[in-house]
C-alpha positions in Angstrom: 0.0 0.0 0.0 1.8 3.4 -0.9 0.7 6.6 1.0 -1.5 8.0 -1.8 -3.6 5.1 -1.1 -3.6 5.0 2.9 -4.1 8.5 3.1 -7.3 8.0 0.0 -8.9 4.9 2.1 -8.7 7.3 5.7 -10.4 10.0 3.6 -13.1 7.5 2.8 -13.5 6.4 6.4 -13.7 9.2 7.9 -16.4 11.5 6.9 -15.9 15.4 6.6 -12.2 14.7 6.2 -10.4 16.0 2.8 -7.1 14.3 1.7 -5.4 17.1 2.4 -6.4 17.3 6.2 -5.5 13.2 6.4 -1.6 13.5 4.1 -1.3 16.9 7.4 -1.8 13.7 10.0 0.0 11.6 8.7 3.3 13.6 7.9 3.0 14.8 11.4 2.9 11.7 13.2 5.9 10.5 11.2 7.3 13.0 11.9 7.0 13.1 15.7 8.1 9.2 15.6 11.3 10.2 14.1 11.9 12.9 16.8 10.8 10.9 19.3 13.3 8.3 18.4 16.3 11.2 18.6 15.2 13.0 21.1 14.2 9.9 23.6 17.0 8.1 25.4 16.2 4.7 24.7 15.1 5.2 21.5 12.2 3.8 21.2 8.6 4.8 20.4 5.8 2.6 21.7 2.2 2.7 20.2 -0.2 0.9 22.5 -2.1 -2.2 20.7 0.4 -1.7 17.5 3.9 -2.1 18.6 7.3 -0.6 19.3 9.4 1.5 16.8 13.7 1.1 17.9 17.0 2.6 16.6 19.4 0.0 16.0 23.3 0.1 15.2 24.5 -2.0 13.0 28.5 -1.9 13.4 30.9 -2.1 10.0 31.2 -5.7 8.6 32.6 -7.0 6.0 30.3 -8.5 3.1 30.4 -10.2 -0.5 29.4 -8.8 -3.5 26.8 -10.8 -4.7 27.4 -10.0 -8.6 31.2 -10.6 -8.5 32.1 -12.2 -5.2 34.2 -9.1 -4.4 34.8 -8.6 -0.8 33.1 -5.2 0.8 33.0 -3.3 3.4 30.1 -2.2 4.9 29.8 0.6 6.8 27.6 0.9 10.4 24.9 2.2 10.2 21.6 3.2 12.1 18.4 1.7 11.5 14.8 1.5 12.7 13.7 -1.9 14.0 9.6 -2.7 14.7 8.3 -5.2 16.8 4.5 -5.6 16.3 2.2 -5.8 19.7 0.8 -9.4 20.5 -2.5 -8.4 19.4 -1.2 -7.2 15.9 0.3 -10.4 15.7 -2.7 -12.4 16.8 -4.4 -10.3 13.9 -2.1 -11.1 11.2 -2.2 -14.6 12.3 -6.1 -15.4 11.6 
């Protein structure tokens, strides 16, 4: 699903909503997720009854090029890990 469609489908839903009013809620709770994962000292970001957004490190490694067989290095880098609630994955699960 890309965000043209989520935001079209939330429009639908609710009524009285325009597009434009839904893409304004979504950028802006992406957008305090993010912060909250920079600004937070754990960072992490918890949504009740949905799950748990992380920052992870990944140190430097080396890795293979999978075209040539080259060896690489790869640098570290930071990522963001999700771990769904136990009622998301109950959901999925049915």
């Amino acid at each position: 699903m890309t965000k043209a469609e989520l935001i079209e489908i939330v429009a639908e839903k609710v009524e009285g909503v325009s597009k434009t009013d839904v893409n304004a809620v979504y950028e802006a709770i992406f957008e305090t997720i993010i912060r909250a994962l920079k600004e937070d000292e754990k960072h992490r970001y918890q949504v009740n009854n949905f799950g748990t957004f992380e920052l992870k490190h990944r140190d430097a490694r080396k890795g293979r090029n999978p075209a040539t067989g080259e060896q690489i290095d790869i640098p570290a880098q930071t990522t963001i890990a999700f771990r769904p609630a136990a009622s998301v994955k109950a959901d999925l699960s049915k």
